[in-house]
N, C-alpha and C positions, 0 to 999 in steps of 0.2 A: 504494500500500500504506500508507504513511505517513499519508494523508488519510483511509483506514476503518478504521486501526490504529498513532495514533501512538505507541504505546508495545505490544512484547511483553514475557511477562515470560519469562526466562529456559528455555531447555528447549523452548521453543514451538512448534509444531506448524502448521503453515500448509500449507493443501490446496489446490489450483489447479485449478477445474472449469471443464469447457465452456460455454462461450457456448452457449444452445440457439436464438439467432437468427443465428449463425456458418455460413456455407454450404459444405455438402462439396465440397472440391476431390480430393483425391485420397487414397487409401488410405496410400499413405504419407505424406502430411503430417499426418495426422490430423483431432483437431479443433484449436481452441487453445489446449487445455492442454499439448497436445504440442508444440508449436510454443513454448510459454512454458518447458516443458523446454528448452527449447535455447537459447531466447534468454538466459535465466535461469539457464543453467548450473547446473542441479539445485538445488543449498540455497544454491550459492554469492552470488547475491542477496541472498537474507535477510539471511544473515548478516553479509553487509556493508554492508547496510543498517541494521540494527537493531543492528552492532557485536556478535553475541552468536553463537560458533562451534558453542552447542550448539541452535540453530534447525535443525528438518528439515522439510523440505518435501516434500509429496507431489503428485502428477499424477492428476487425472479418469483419461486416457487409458492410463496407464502401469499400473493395478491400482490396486484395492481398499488402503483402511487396513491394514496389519498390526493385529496383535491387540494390539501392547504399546500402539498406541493409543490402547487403545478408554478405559484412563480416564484420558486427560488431553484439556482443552480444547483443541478443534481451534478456527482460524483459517480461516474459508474466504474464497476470493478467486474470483471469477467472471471469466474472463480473458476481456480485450475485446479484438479488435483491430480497428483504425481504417484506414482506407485515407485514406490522406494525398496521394495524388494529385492533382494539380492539375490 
């Protein structure tokens, strides 16, 4: 996050979408942005990451933008995940 967003500015809005080369395992895992809900503990990453309580973060998988929104600049992050197996 840091590396295609070192700096947010306050209040900031960061939206977490599907990898569309990410391969469907199961209905309930989702894709991974749902999978990035969990690991990520909802906003709670951002915001201790970037030190700032009023960062909200939304989910591909979890619903649509709300409408308050719609005018402020969104952050979007394509969530990758790696298989690190050896």
């Amino acid at each position: 996050m840091k590396q295609q967003y070192p700096t947010l500015p306050e209040g900031a809005v960061v939206y977490f979408k599907n990898d569309p080369n990410y391969p469907f395992i199961a209905e309930d895992w989702g894709g991974s942005s749902k999978q990035a809900f969990f690991i990520l503990s909802g906003d709670n990453a951002a915001q201790l990451l970037y030190k700032d309580n009023s960062i909200r973060s939304y989910y591909e998988d979890l619903g649509s933008l709300p409408e308050e929104v719609d005018n402020k600049e969104v952050y979007p992050f394509v969530v990758e995940i790696y298989d690190r197996t050896p």
